[in-house]
LUMLOSE-860236 format. One line per field, with one value per residue (C-alpha): residue number from 1; residue in three letters; x, y, z. Coordinates in steps of 0.02 Angstrom, whole numbers. Layout:
n	(NUM, ...)
res	(ALA, ...)
X	(X, ...)
Y	(Y, ...)
Z	(Z, ...)
***
This chain:
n	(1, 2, 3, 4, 5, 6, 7, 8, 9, 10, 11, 12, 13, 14, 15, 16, 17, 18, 19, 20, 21, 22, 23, 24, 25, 26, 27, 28, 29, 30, 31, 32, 33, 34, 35, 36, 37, 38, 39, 40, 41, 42, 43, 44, 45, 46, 47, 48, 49, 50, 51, 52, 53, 54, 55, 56, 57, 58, 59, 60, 61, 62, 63, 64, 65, 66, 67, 68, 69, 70, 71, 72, 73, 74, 75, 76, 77, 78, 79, 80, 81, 82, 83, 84, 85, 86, 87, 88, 89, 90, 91, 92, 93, 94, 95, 96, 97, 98, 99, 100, 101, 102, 103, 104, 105, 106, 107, 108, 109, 110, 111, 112, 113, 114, 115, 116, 117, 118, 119, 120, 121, 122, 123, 124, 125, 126, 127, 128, 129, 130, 131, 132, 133, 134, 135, 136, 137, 138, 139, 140, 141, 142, 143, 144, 145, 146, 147, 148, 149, 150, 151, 152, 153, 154, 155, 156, 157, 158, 159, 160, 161, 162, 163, 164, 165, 166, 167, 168, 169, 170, 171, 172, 173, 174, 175, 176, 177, 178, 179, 180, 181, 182, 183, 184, 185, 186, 187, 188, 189, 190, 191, 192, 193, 194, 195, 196, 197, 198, 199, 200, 201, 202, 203, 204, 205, 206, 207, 208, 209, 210, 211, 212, 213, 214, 215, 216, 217, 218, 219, 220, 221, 222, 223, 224, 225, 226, 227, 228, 229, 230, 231, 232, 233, 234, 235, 236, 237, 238, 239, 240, 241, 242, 243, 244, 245, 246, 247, 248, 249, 250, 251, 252, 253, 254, 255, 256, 257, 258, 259, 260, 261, 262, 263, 264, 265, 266, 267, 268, 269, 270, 271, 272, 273, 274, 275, 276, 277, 278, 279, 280, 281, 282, 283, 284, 285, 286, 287, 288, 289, 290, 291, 292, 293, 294, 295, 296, 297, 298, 299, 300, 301, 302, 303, 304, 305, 306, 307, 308, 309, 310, 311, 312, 313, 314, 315, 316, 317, 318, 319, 320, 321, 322, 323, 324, 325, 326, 327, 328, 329, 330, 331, 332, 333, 334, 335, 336, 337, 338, 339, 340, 341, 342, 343, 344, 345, 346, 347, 348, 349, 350, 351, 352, 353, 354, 355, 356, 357, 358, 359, 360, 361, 362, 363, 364, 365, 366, 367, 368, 369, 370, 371, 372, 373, 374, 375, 376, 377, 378, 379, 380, 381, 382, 383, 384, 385, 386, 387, 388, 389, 390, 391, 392, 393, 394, 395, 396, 397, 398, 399, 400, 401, 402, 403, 404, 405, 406, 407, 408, 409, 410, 411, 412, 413, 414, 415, 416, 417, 418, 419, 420, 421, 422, 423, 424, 425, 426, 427, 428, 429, 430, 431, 432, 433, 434, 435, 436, 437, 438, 439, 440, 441, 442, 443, 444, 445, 446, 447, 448, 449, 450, 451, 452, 453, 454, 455, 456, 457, 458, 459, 460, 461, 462, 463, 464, 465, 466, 467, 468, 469, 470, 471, 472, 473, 474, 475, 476, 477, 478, 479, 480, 481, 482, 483, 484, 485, 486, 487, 488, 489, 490, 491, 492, 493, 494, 495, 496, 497, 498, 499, 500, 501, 502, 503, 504, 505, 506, 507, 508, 509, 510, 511)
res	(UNK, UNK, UNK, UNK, UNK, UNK, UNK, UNK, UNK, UNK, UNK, UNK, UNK, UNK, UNK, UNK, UNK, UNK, UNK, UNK, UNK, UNK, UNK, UNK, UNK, UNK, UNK, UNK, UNK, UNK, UNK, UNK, UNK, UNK, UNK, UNK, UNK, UNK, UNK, UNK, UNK, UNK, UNK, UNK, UNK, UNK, UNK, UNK, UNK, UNK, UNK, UNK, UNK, UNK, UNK, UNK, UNK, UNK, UNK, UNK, UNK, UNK, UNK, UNK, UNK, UNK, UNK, UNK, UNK, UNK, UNK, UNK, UNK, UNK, UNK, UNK, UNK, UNK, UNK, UNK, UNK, UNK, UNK, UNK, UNK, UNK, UNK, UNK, UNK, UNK, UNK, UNK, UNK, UNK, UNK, UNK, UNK, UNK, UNK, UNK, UNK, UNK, UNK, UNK, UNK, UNK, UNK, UNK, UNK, UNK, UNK, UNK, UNK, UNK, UNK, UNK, UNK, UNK, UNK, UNK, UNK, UNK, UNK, UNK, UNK, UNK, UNK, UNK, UNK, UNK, UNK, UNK, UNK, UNK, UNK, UNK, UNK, UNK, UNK, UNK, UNK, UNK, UNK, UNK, UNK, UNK, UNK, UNK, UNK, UNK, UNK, UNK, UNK, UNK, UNK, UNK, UNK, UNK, UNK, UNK, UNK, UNK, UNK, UNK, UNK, UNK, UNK, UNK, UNK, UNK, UNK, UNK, UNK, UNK, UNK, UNK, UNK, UNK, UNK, UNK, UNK, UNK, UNK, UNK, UNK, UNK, UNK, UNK, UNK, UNK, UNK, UNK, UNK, UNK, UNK, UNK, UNK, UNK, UNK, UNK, UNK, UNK, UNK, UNK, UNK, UNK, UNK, UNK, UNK, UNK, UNK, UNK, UNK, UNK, UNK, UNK, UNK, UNK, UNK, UNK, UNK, UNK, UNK, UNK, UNK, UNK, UNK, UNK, UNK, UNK, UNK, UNK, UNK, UNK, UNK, UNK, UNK, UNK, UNK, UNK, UNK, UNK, UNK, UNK, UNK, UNK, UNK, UNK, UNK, UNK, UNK, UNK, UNK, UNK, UNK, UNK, UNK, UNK, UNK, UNK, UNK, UNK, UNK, UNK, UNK, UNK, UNK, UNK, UNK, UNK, UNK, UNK, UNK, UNK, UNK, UNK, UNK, UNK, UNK, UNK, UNK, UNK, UNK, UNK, UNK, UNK, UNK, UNK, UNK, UNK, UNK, UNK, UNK, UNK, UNK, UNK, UNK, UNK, UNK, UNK, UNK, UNK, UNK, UNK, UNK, UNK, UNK, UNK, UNK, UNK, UNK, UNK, UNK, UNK, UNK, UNK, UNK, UNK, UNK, UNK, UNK, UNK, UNK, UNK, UNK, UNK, UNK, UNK, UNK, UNK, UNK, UNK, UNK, UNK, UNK, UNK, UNK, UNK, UNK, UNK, UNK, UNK, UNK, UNK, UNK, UNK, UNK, UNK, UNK, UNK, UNK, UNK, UNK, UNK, UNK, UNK, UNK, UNK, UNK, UNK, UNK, UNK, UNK, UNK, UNK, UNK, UNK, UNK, UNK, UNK, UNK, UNK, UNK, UNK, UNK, UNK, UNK, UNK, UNK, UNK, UNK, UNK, UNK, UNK, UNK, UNK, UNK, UNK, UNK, UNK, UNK, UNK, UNK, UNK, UNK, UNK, UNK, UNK, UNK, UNK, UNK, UNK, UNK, UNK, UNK, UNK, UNK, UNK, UNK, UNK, UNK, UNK, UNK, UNK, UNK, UNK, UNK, UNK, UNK, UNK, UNK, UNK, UNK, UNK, UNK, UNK, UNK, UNK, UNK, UNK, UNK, UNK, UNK, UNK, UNK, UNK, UNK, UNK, UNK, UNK, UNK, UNK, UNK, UNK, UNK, UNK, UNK, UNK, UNK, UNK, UNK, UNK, UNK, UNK, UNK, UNK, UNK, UNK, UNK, UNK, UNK, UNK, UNK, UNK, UNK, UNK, UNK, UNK, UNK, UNK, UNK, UNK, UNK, UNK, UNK, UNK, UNK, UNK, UNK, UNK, UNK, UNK, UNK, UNK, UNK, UNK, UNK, UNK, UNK, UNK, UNK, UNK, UNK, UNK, UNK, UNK, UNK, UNK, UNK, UNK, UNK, UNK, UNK, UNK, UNK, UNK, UNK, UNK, UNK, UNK, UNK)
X	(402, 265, 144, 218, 185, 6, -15, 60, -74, -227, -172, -141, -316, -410, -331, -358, -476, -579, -473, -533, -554, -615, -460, -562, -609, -512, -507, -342, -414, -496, -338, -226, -37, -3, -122, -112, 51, 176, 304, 390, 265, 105, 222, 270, 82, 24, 154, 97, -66, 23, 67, -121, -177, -69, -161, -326, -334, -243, -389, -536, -639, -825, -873, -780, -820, -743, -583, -516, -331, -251, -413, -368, -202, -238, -402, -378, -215, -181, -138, -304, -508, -663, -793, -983, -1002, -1156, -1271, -1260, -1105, -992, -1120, -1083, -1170, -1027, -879, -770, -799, -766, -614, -556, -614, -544, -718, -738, -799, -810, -922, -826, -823, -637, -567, -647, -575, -385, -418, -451, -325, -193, -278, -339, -206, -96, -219, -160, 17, 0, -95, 22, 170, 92, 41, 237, 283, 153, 189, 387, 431, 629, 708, 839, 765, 631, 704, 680, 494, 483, 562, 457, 289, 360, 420, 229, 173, 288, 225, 52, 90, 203, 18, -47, 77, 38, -135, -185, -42, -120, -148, -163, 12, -16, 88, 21, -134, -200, -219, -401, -401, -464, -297, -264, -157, -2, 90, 173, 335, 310, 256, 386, 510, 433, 427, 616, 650, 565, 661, 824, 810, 740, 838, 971, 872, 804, 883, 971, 871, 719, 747, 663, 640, 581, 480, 350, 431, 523, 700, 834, 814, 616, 660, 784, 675, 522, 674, 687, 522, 503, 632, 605, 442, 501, 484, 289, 245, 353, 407, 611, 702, 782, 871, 1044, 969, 862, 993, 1099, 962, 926, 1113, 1087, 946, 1061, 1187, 1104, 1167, 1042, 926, 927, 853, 734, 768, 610, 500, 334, 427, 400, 195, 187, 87, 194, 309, 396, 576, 592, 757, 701, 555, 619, 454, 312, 133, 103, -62, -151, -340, -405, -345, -326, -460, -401, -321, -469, -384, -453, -641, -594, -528, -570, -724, -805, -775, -584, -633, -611, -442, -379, -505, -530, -704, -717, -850, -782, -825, -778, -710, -547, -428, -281, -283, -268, -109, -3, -43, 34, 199, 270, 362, 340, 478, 439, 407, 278, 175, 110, 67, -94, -212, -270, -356, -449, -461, -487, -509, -376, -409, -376, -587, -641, -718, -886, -993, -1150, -1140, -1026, -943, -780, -714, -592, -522, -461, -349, -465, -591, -732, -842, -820, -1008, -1124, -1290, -1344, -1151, -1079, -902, -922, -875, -710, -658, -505, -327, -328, -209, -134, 35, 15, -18, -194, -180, -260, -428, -455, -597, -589, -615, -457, -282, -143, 7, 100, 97, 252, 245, 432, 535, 715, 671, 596, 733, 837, 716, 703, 907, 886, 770, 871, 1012, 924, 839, 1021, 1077, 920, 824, 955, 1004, 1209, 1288, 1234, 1057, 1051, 1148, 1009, 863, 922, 949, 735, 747, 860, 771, 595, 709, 658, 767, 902, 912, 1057, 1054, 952, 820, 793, 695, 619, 424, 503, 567, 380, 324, 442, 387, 207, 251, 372, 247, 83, -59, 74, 4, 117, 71, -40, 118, 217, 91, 85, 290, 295, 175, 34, -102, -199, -176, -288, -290, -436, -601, -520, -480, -386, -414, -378, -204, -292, -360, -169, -215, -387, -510, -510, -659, -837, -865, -685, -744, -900, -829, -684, -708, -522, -493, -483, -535, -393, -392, -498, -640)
Y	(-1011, -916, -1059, -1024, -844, -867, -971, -825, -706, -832, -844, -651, -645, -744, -614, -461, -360, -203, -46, 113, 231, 370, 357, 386, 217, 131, -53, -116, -241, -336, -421, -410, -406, -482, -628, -672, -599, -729, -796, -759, -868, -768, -616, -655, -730, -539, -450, -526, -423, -278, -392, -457, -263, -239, -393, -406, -221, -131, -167, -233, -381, -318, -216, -164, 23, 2, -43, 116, 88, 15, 88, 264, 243, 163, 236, 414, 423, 413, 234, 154, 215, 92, 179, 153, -7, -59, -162, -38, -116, -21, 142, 103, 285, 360, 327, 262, 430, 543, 446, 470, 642, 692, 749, 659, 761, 726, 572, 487, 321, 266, 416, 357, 180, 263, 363, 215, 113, 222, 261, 84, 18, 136, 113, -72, -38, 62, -56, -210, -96, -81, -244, -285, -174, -223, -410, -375, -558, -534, -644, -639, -551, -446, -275, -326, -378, -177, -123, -229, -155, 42, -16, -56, 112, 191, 148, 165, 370, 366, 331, 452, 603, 544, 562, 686, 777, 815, 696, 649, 580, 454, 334, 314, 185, 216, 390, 417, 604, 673, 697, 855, 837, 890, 987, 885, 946, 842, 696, 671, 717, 575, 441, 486, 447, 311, 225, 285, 255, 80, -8, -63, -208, -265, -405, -359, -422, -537, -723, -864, -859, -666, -641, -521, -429, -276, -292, -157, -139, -102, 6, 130, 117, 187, 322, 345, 389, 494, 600, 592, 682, 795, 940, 903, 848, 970, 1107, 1066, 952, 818, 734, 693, 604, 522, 463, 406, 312, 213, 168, 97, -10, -60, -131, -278, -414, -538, -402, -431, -389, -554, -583, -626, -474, -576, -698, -563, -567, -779, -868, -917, -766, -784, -806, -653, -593, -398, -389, -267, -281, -388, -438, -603, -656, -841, -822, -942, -844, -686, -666, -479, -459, -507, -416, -556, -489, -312, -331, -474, -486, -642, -746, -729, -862, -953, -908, -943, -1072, -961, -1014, -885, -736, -602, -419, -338, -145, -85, -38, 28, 195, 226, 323, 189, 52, 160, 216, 30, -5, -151, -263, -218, -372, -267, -254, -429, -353, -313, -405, -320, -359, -540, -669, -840, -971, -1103, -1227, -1067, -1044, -865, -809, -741, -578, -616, -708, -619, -527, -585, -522, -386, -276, -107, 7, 123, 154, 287, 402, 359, 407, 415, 303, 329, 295, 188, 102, -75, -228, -255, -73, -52, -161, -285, -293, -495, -442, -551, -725, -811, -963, -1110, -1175, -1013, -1038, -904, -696, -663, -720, -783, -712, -596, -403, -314, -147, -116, -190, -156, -85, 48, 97, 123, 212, 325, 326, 394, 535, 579, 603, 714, 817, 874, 897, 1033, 910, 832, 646, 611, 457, 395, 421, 328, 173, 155, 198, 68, -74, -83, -43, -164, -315, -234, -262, -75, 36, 93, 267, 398, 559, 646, 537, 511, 666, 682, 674, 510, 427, 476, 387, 241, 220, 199, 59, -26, 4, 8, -29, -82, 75, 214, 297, 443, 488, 483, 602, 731, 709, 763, 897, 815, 743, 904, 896, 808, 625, 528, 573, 697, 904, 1023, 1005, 1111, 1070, 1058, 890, 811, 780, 703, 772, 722, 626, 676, 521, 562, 749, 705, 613, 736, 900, 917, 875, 1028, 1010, 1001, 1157, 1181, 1051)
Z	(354, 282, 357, 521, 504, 458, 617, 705, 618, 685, 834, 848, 786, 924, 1024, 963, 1042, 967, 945, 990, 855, 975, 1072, 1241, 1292, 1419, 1361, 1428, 1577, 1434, 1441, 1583, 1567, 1712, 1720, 1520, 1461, 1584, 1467, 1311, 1192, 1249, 1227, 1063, 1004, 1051, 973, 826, 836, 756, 595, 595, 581, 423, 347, 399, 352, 241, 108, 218, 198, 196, 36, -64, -40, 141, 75, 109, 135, -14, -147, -85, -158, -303, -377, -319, -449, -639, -626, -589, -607, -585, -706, -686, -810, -932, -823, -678, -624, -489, -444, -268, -214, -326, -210, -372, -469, -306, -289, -453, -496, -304, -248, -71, 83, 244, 252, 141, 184, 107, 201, 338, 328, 318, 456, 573, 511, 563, 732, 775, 720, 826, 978, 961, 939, 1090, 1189, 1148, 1217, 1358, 1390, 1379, 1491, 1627, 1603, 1638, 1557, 1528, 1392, 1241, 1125, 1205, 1157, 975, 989, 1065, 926, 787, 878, 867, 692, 645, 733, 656, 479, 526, 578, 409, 310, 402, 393, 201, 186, 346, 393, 551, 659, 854, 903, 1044, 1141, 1308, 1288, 1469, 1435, 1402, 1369, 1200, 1110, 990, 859, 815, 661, 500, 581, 763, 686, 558, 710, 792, 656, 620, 812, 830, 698, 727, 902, 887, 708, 816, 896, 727, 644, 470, 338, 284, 305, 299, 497, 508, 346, 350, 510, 524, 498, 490, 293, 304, 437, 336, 201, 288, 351, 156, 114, 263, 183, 5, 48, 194, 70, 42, 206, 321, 191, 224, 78, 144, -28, 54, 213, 85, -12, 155, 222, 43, 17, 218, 121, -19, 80, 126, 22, 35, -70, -245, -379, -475, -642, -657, -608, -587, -472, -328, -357, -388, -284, -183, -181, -1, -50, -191, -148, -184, -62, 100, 184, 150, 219, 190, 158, 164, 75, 198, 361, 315, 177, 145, -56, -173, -327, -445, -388, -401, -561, -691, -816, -750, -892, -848, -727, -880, -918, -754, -681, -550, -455, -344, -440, -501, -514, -669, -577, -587, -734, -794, -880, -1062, -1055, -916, -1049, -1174, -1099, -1091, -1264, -1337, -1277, -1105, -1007, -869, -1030, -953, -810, -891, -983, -1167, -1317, -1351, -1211, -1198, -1079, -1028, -1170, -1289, -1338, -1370, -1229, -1288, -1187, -1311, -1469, -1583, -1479, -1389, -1211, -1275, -1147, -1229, -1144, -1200, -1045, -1108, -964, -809, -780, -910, -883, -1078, -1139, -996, -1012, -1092, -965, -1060, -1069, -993, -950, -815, -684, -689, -625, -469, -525, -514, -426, -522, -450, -343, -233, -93, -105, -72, -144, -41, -157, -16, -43, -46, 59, -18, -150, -189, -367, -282, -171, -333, -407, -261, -270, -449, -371, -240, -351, -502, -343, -281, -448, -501, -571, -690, -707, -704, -725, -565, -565, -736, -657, -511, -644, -763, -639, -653, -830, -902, -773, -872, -1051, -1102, -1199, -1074, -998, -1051, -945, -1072, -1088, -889, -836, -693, -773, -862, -685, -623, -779, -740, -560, -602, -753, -607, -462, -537, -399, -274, -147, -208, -356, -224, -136, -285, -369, -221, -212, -396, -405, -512, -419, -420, -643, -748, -818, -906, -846, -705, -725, -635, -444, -291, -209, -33, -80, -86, 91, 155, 264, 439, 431, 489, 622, 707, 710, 786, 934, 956, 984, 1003, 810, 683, 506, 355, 261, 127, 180)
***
């Protein structure tokens, strides 16, 4: 099924057309509902433009430095940096330190890229809509194709609320007046409409035949996030609804929790019975996840006989390495200490001295004292496929897993109670925990610092560690190579180029 998806994507892709990040260019007659758009297989081929957004862009395919999307929640937090390496490796103008040490502007080009994935990508929502309703092809199953596209759109203005705040909120695509944006408050009233007003046509659950579409269970769990961060993003607590809407999650039966937890990053990871929401990815269509480049020492080509180059970036901090105990099986989510290559030889930087990544990581600039090329843990938590040969990996990327839904049940639970676990929270908390085989939780062990701990050992680099950060208060407090920041910067900067060709746009406070 997940071949039959891809072939969806590709053809998706052959029609997508440009999206218009100024939101002022009138580009509907490029393809014309009701001379393309006359049955329910064209219908359904363009409705699967919305998916191909989420894949071909959430982390980009040019450089690296444009991968704006899933970087900005990654590097930007305690639970990933990319430090300027002997050799000159990964200067890149700087863009890895401002990330880390939160001092983008303006012209930052990974703000940029997050800006215009939410807006393009809503343009297209908007445009496919709109294209359904002009083509006026009536069939079984048409309302549900609506709701996938406002499901999409949806998630796209829940990234946004994230990272923005304020943002345009548009829905009409042949409206081509400048649009103004709106407060926190109208667009979270809007994303909670939209879903509640449009679950009802989903189908239940992922399958085998809907994979990597919305269902009713990714659905309630965007509802879920919404409000487990109403507080931050609108200043009103919303714990209980947050609560409601994860036990909607939970009682889909068909979710389960892997005993395995690598099974849900494998290769071919398309039937773990914990994934909610996925995009799936195929290297040599979509060409979009190249985590082995951003990542790996290039003599770990060795190790996994990857032949695709790799890059030698992005680590783990010092501190995430050392909060797993030793029997915890996420340990081997990273790689540490002395490697080797597949027939078990040392693999050697320079004679007499082996590849040794350290958790460790050193200044994250210093051109007289610059971190070593092995400095640092090495994400391998989403398996290398043997004989790798493109820049990008085809394991699918979960947007949500079940183990986060409990741990967001634990949350919701200790917020209503002042911040205290109970016997509840502790049954939710230690579903991940005993899967992980780490001590158990009792009620005074599980603190609310400890589940933020937890999330980032369960989560790490799986695109929520930012909005856990902001949630929790501690995104603005120091880590390795980062001090005290201003809280204005838990939200981005409208970018410079959407400023410049809106005049209708105000900046975010503080930039």
């Amino acid at each position: 099924m997940k071949k039959i998806y891809s072939i969806l994507i590709a053809c998706a892709m052959l029609l997508a057309v440009g999206a218009c990040t100024n939101l002022d260019e009138t580009v509907y007659s490029e393809l014309p509902a009701d001379g393309f758009f006359t049955n329910e297989e064209s219908l359904i081929k363009n409705v699967g433009r919305a998916y191909a957004w989420l894949s071909s862009n959430s982390w980009s395919n040019g450089y690296l430095q444009h991968m704006g999307v899933w970087m900005n929640d990654m590097v930007t937090t305690d639970e990933g940096i990319i430090p300027y390496r002997e050799g000159g490796l990964w200067w890149d103008n700087g863009v890895w330190i401002q990330d880390h040490q939160h001092t983008w502007d303006v012209r930052h080009d990974g703000v940029w890229r997050a800006y215009s994935f939410v807006m393009d990508g809503v343009t297209r929502c908007n445009q496919i809509l709109y294209q359904m309703e002009e083509a006026n092809v009536q069939f079984a199953g048409s309302e549900k194709l609506v709701a996938e596209v406002k499901m999409v759109r949806a998630y796209l203005y829940l990234k946004g609320i994230d990272w923005f705040r304020n943002l345009p909120l548009v829905t009409d695509f042949t409206d081509t007046s400048l649009p103004s944006q709106v407060p926190p408050q109208e667009l979270f009233n809007f994303i909670e409409k939209e879903i509640k007003d449009n679950v009802g046509y989903l189908e239940d659950a992922p399958t085998s035949a809907n994979y990597g579409r919305a269902t009713k269970a990714a659905a309630y769990m965007m509802l879920a996030k919404l409000y487990m961060n109403s507080e931050v993003w609108t200043g009103t607590p919303k714990w209980a609804d947050a609560s409601s809407a994860l036990d909607q999650v939970m009682r889909f039966n068909s979710l389960q929790l892997e005993p395995d937890y690598f099974t849900c990053f494998s290769v071919h990871n398309e039937n773990c019975t914990e994934t909610i929401w996925a995009i799936p990815l195929e290297a040599s269509i979509t060409n979009t996840f190249p985590l082995h480049n951003i990542t790996l020492q290039t003599l770990s080509q060795q190790t996994f006989n990857i032949l695709n180059f790799c890059w030698d970036g992005a680590c783990g901090l010092e501190w995430l390495w050392n909060s797993y105990g030793e029997n915890d099986v996420r340990r081997k989510s990273w790689l540490e200490g002395p490697q080797f290559d597949k027939s078990g030889n040392p693999l050697m930087v320079s004679p007499g001295r082996q590849l040794t990544y350290t958790p460790f990581v050193g200044p994250i600039y210093n051109q007289s004292d610059p971190a070593l090329l092995d400095s640092g843990v090495r994400m391998c938590k989403w398996e290398y496929e043997d004989g790798l040969s493109y820049q990008a990996m085809s394991n699918d990327f979960p947007i949500y897993r079940l183990a986060d839904a409990y741990l967001l049940k634990a949350e919701a639970i200790m917020r209503q109670n002042g911040g205290k676990a109970n016997d509840e929270a502790v049954r939710y908390a230690n579903y991940v925990r005993n899967r992980a085989k780490a001590t158990p939780y009792t009620a005074a062990t599980l603190t609310l610092d400890e589940l933020l701990e937890e999330r980032a050992r369960e989560l790490c680099w799986e695109g929520h560690r930012r909005q856990d950060q902001v949630r929790f208060g501690t995104f603005s407090k120091p880590w390795d190579n980062k001090t005290n920041t201003d809280s204005y910067r838990d939200i981005f900067p409208i970018p410079y180029r959407a400023m410049n060709t809106n005049a209708n746009l105000k900046q975010n406070p503080g930039y």
